[in-house]
C-alpha positions in Angstrom: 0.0 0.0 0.0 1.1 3.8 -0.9 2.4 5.6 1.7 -0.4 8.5 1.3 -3.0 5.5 1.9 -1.2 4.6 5.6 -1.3 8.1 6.2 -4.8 8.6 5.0 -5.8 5.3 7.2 -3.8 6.4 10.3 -6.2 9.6 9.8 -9.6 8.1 9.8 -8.7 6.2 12.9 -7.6 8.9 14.8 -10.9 10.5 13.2 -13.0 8.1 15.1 -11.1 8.1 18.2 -12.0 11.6 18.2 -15.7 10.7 17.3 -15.9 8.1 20.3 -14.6 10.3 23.1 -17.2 12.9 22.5 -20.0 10.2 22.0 -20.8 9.9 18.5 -22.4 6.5 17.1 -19.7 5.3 14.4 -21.7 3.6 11.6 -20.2 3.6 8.6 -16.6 3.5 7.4 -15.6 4.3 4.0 -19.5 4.3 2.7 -19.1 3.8 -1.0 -21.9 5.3 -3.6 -21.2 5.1 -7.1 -17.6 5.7 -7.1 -17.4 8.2 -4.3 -17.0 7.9 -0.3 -17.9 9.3 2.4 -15.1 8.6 4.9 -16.9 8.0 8.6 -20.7 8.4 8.8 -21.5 8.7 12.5 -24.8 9.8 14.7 -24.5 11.2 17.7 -28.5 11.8 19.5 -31.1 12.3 16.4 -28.0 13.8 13.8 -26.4 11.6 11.1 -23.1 13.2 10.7 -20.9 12.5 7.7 -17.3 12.9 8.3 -14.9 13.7 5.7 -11.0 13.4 7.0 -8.1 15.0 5.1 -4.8 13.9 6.9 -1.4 15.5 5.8 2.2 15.6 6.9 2.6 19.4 7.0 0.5 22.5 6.2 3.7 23.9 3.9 0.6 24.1 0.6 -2.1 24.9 3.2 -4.4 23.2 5.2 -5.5 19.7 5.1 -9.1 20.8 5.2 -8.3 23.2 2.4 -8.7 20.2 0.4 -12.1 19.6 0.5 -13.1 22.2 -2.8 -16.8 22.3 -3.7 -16.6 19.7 -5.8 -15.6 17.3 -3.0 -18.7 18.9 -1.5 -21.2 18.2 -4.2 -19.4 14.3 -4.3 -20.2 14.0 0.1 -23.5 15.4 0.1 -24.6 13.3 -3.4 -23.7 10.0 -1.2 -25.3 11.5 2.1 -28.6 12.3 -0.2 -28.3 8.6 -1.1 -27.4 6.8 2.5 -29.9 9.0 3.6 -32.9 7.6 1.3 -31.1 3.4 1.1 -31.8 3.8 4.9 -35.1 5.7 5.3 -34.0 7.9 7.6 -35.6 11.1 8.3 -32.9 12.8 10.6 -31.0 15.9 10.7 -27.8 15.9 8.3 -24.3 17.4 8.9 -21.3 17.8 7.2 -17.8 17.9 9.2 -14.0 17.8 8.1 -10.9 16.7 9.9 -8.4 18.2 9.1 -5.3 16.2 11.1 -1.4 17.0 10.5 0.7 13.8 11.5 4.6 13.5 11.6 7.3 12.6 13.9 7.0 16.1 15.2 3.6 16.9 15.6 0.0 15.8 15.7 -2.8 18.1 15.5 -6.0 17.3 14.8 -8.9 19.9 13.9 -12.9 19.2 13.6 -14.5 21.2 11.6 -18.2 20.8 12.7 -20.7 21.7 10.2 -18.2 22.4 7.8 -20.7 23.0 5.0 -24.3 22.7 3.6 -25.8 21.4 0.8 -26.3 24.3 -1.7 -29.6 23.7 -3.8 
């Protein structure tokens, strides 16, 4: 596996260690529609929450969460739309974005809650 993959890995998992210490539900990981993903998919009390975690060895071309451009957007909250209806829910949706830095150095780890919205 890539190196950029580990790293991306090491980042989700530090994502829902995050999650789990402030109570959220995890219940999907790496929820595929179509050929895009929504990294972690989580509910914490009546709120579906989908995660989206950019993970990065430095900030030197900006910040991880930089990353996410609307397109990524429109991709997240396409599969959201779709998880939402495959599982009949009728809950409250939210977008967030980790944006984690990870090196021998350092290790800092930012969530973003309700990072964006769905612009119709």
């Amino acid at each position: 596996m890539a190196q950029h993959n580990d790293l991306g890995d090491l980042g989700e998992k530090i994502a829902v260690k995050d999650l789990n210490s402030k109570g959220y539900q995890i219940l999907e990981l790496n929820y595929r529609f179509k050929r895009d993903e929504v990294d972690i998919i989580a509910q914490k009390n009546n709120v579906i929450v989908f995660v989206e975690v950019k993970t990065r060895e430095s900030d030197y071309l900006g910040r991880p969460e930089e990353a996410v451009t609307m397109a990524k957007q429109k991709r997240i909250i396409k599969v959201a739309n779709h998880y939402m209806i495959e599982n009949n829910l009728e809950l409250e949706g939210r977008f967030d974005i980790f944006g984690i830095i990870i090196n021998k150095n350092r290790q800092e780890v930012r969530h973003i809650e309700d990072a964006f919205s769905p612009q119709w």
